[in-house]
Each structure stands twice: as structure tokens, then as C-alpha cells.
MARFIBA-424361 format. One record per residue (C-alpha): z, y, x; residue in three letters. Coordinates in steps of 0.02 Angstrom, whole numbers, padded with zeros to 5 digits, always signed. Each point is the difference from the previous one (the first is absolute). Layout:
ZYXALA ...
END
This chain:
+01364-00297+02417UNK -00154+00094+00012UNK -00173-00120-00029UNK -00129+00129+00002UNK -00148-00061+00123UNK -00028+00100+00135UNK -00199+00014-00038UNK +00075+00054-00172UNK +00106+00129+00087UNK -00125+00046+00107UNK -00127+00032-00136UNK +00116+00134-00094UNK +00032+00091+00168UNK -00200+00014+00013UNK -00026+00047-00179UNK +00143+00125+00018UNK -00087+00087+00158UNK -00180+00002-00078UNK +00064+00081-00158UNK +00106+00137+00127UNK +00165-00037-00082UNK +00129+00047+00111UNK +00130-00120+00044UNK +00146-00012+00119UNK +00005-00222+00000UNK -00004-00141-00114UNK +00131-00127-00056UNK -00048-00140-00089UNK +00142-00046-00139UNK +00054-00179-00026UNK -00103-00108-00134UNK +00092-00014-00142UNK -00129-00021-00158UNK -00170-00098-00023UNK -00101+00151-00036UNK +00016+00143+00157UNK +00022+00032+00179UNK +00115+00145+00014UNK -00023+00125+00160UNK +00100+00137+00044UNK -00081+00161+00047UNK +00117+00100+00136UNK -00046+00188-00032UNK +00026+00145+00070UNK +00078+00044-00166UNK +00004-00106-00161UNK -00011-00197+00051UNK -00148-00082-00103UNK -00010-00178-00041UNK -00187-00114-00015UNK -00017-00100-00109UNK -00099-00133+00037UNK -00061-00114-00146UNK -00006-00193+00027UNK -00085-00019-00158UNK -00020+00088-00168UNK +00106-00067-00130UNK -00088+00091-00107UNK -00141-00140+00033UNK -00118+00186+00048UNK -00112-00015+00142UNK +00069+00078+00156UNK -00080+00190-00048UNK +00041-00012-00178UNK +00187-00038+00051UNK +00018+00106+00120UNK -00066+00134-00149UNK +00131-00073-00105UNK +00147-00007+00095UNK -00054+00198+00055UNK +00010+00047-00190UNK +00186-00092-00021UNK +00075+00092+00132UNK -00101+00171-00057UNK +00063-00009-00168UNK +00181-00083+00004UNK +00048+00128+00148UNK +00003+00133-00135UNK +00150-00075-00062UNK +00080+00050+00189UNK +00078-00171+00014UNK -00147-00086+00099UNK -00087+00031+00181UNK -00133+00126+00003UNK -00169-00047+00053UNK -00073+00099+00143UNK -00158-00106+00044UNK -00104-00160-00025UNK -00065-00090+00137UNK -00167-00044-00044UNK -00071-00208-00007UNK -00072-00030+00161UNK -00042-00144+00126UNK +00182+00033+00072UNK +00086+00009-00176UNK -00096-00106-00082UNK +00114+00057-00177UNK +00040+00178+00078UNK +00160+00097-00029UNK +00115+00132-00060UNK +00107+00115+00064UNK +00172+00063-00085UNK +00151+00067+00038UNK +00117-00100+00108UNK +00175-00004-00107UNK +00153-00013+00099UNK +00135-00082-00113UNK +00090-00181-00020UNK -00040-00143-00100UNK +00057+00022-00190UNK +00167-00092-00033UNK +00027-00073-00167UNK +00107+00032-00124UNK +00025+00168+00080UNK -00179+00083+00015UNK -00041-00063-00168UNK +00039+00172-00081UNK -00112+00101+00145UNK -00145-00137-00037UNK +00003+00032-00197UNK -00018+00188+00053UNK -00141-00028+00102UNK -00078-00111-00108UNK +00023+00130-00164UNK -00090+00134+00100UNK -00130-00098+00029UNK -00023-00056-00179UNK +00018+00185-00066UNK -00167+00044+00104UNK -00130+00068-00129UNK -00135-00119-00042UNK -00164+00084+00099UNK -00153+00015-00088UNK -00114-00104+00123UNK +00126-00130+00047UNK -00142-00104+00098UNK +00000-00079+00113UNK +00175-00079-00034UNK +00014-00111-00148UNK +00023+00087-00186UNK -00014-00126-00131UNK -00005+00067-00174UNK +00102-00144-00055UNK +00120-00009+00140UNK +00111-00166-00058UNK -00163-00078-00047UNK -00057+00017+00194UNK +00175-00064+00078UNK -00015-00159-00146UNK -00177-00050+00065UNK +00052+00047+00183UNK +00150-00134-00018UNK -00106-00132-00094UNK -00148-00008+00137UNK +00101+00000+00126UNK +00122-00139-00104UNK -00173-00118+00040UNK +00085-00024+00192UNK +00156-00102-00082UNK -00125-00136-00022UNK -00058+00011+00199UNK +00160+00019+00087UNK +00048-00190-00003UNK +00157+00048-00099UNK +00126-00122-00132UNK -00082-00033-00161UNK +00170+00062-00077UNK -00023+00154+00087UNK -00170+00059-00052UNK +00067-00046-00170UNK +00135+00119+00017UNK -00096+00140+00042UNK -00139-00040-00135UNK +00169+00019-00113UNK +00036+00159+00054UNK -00181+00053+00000UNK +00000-00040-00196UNK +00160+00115-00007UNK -00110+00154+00031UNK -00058+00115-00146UNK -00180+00032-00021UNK +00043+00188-00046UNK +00151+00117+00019UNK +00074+00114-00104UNK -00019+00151+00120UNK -00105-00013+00168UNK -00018+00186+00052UNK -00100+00010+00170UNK +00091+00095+00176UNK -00057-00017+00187UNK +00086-00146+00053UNK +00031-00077+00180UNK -00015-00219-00063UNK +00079-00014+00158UNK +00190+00060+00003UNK +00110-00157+00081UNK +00147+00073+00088UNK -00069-00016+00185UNK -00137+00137-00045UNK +00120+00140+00000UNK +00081+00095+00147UNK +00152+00097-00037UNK -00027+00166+00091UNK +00202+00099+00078UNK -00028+00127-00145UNK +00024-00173-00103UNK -00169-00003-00086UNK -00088-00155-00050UNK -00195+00012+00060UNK -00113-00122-00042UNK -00098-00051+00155UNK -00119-00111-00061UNK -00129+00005-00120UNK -00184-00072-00021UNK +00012-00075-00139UNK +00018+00166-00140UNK -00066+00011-00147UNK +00017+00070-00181UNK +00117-00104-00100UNK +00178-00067-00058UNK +00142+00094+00071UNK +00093-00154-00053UNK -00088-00112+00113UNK +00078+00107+00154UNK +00155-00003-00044UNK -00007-00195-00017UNK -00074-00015+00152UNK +00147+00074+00085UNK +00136-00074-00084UNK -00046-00179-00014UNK +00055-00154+00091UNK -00160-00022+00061UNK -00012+00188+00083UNK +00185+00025+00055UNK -00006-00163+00089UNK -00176+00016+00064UNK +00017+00102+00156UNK +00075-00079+00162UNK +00116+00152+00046UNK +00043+00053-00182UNK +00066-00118-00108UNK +00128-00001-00133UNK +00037-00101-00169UNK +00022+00137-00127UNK +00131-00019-00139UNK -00061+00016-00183UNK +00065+00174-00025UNK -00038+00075+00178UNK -00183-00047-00093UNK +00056+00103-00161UNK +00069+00113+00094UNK -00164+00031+00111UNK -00115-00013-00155UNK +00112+00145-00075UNK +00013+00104+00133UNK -00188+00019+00010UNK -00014+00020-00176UNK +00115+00163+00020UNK -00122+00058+00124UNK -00159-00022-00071UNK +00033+00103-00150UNK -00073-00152-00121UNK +00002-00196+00002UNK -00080-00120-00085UNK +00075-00124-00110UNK +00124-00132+00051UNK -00146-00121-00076UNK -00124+00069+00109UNK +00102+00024+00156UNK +00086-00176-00018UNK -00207-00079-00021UNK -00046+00097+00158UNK +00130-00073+00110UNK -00069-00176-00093UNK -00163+00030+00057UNK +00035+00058+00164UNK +00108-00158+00025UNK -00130-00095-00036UNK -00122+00108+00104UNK +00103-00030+00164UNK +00024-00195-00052UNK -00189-00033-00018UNK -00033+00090+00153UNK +00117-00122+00091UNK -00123-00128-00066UNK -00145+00097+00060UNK +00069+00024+00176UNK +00066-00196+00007UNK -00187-00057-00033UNK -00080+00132+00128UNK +00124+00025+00145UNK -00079-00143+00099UNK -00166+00062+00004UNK -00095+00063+00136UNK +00006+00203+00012UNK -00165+00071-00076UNK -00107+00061+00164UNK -00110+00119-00125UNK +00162+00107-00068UNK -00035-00021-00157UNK +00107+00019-00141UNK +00179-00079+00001UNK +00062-00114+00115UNK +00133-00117+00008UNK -00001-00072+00151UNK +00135-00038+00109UNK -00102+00036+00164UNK +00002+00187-00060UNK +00208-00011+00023UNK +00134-00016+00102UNK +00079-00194-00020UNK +00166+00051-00031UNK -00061+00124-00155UNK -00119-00139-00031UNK +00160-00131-00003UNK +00132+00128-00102UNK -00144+00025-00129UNK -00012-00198+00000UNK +00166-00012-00032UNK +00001+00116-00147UNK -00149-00057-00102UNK +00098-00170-00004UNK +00133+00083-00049UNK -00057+00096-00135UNK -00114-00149-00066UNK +00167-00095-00017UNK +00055-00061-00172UNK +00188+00059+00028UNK -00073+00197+00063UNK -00120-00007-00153UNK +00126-00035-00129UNK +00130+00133+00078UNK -00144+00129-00026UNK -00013-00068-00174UNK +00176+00035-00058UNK +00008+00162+00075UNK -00160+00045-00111UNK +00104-00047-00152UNK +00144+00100+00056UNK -00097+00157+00031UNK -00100-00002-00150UNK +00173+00014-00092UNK +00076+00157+00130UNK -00157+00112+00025UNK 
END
């Protein structure tokens, strides 16, 4: 159900009027992720949707993100698989992190196996997007596998602070070790780093959009294509979930590779679905130390907090972090590593 506040609600309908958009009545949409309120803007017309942020994952202060999640939408909607952006919804007293507006997409939930081949499409004309020449303000390493490796080891520092099994941390460390310092071929595209099953709506015409992005940058198509394929992704999303088979994986990672008109080695692909494994694991960590704290009252950076969230999100996310921090789930994402390395 619905959790928006009604002083939150309240505060969009004012900042709505004072900026003269026009707007028929809003409908908040149930809480179902850690980083947005969702609004639905009734329209005489096209329906709009606010997003509201709860923090910045991006760890940006509330203007900065805001700026940020702007230029995602801005330049993946070029690929004409994500919402448009119509307006931003300025930091304010009200909206103390401010807001966008994009296009409200009527579709279902993506159903795995069988939306994997619409996904791979979506997700190849995103990566086929020209490289701009200013790609500011999203993030453009020049050594793009060298960014995601240091990403993954800082944020590796949380295994220590989640009050986890010593044989557990060790396992991870393991895997950590398993990572190349280099790759054979890292060629830079726009990515999403945020492509789990649950963030795609399956319009009638049977297109696969993309709904939510904020955290874009310039990097490792490889690391998307993990990131929606994984055990950790596909059964990360409460209405969503499905344990793929190792070829419906293949199968997936091929079908985008006949749509994106090149692919990177099996090396490289098979290290970014590695890294992004180990990406979403020391997250878990991350989230398992900070969940209990206190919501930050100055709105800055990311936040963690479970005050920010519905409980039952709040409980299912719970339930997967110990999941995934298992010794039996780490293993199974192990062997199907090896076996992929072997098929790609």
C-alpha cells in the first residue's frame, strides 16, 4: 500500500501549483524500493510520474542529485526505451531533495524467462548510444574496470561492520582475490548500473522500458547485463522473481550481443558479472551495518535508514541480504561463474 505522508503529498501538490503545471490529481504509488516515492500525475493528456528522492545513492547532495539523476534520464531516453523527462522540481523547504518529472509508463511487471529477449533489446540500444563529448555530470572514468574494482573494494570495507560469519567474509575476500586487475577489452557505453528485473515495465506494444535510472554513468556494458541476469537481481524484487537456468543466461547474454552490433570478450563479460556480484554482495553488507540508523534530518548524501521505508520493503529486503550473504547462495553463484566463463 501507498506510504507517502500526507505533508509529503501535500508538498508536491504546492510545488506543482507554484511552478503552473497543470494537473488533473495525484496518486501516490505503493513503496516498493529504498530510494523514491513514486506519484502519479493524472493529466489532461499524458500521465506524469514524481519522483521523489529519499536519498541520493549517488552519496550527491540533494541539488547535485537531483542534477544527476536529470542528466540519466536526458541522455538514456535517446535510446527510446526510458521515460522522458519533462521537469525538475526544484530543492525547497517542502522537498527538501526536490524532484523529477517523467513519463508515466503503462505496462506490467517483466516476467522472466520470457521478457529476457525484449530486456537484452532494450539494454543494446542503450549501450549503442554514442559516447558525448562532455559526458559530465554523470560518471566517465577513463579506466572504466579500474573504477567498478575500487568501487567494489571500498565498499568490500562494510563486510567487516555488518556482524557477519568469519567464514563468510572469508568467502567473499576469496572471490574478491578472483578479480583481474586489468581486462583484455573494457570499451566505455552509457550504462544504467541499475537493471534488476523489477525496473522494467513491459508496455501492450511488448517493449521493455527501463523506468528507473539515477545511477548512469559511462562504463562496462557487461556490468548491465550482469546486473540483470544474476541471482542476486532476478530474485531481488518482491513482485518479479525468477531463478534463471544457465542457458536462459546464455541465451540472454547472446541475444543482446546480436543487438548491439559488438560484444566484448567472454573474459571481460564473464569478470563484469564477477564484479557486479560482488558489488550487490558488499552492498548487502553496507545496508546490514546502516539500516538501523536514524534517517539523516540534513538530506545529505545516501541514506540507509529504515525510517525512510515502508516495513514490509524494509523486512523483504531483510530477508534477501541474508539470503544472499548465505554460504549455500554464494557458492551457487560461484559455479555458475565457472559455467559461463566456458559458454559465452
Amino acid at each position: 500500500m501507498p506510504t507517502l505522508s500526507e505533508a509529503r503529498l501535500q508538498a508536491l501538490d504546492n510545488t506543482l501549483q507554484q511552478a503552473e503545471i497543470a494537473y488533473q490529481s495525484l496518486s501516490p504509488m505503493a513503496d516498493t524500493g529504498l530510494a523514491h516515492d513514486h506519484v502519479w500525475v493524472h493529466r489532461d493528456g499524458d500521465d506524469w510520474v514524481a519522483r521523489l528522492p529519499k536519498q541520493s545513492q549517488m552519496n550527491l547532495a540533494p541539488a547535485d542529485n537531483l542534477a544527476y539523476e536529470a542528466a540519466c534520464y536526458e541522455r538514456a531516453s535517446e535510446s527510446g526505451h526510458v521515460p522522458r523527462l519533462h521537469g525538475i522540481l526544484p530543492v525547497s523547504d517542502a522537498l527538501p531533495r526536490g524532484g523529477l518529472l517523467v513519463d508515466a509508463i503503462e505496462g506490467r511487471l517483466a516476467q522472466l524467462p520470457d521478457d529476457l529477449p525484449r530486456i537484452a533489446e532494450t539494454l543494446a540500444s542503450l549501450h549503442r548510444l554514442p559516447l558525448p563529448e562532455h559526458p559530465e555530470p554523470l560518471l566517465a572514468p577513463a579506466d572504466s574496470w579500474q573504477a567498478m574494482y575500487e568501487e567494489v573494494s571500498r565498499q568490500a570495507e562494510w563486510l567487516e561492520k555488518a556482524d557477519l560469519a568469519p567464514n563468510v567474509i572469508a568467502r567473499v575476500r576469496d572471490e574478491l582475490e578472483a578479480l583481474p586487475t586489468t581486462l583484455p577489452d573494457a570499451e566505455r557505453c552509457l550504462i544504467s548500473f541499475d537493471t534488476h528485473p523489477g525496473n522494467f515495465l513491459i508496455t501492450a506494444e511488448g517493449s521493455a522500458i527501463l523506468v528507473d535510472l539515477e545511477k548512469c554513468r559511462y562504463g562496462l556494458p557487461g556490468i548491465d547485463l550482469a546486473h540483470t541476469s544474476l541471482y542476486t537481481s532476478t530474485t531481488w524484487d518482491i513482485n518479479s522473481q525468477a531463478v534463471l537456468t544457465l542457458e536462459e543466461v546464455v541465451a540472454f547474454y547472446q541475444r543482446w550481443q546480436a543487438h548491439a552490433g559488438k560484444s566484448p570478450s567472454a573474459e571481460t563479460l564473464v569478470a563484469c558479472r564477477r564484479a557486479t556480484w560482488l558489488w550487490s554482495l558488499t552492498w548487502c553488507a553496507k545496508w546490514r551495518a546502516q539500516h538501523l540508523q536514524r534517517k539523516d534530518i540534513e538530506y545529505r548524501g545516501q541514506d540507509w535508514s529504515a525510517d525512510l521505508t515502508d516495513a514490509d520493503v524494509i523486512a523483504h529486503v531483510r530477508d534477501r541480504v541474508e539470503h544472499y550473504l548465505s554460504l549455500p547462495i554464494i557458492e551457487h553463484v560461484h559455479n555458475e561463474l565457472l559455467y559461463l566463463k566456458a559458454s559465452l
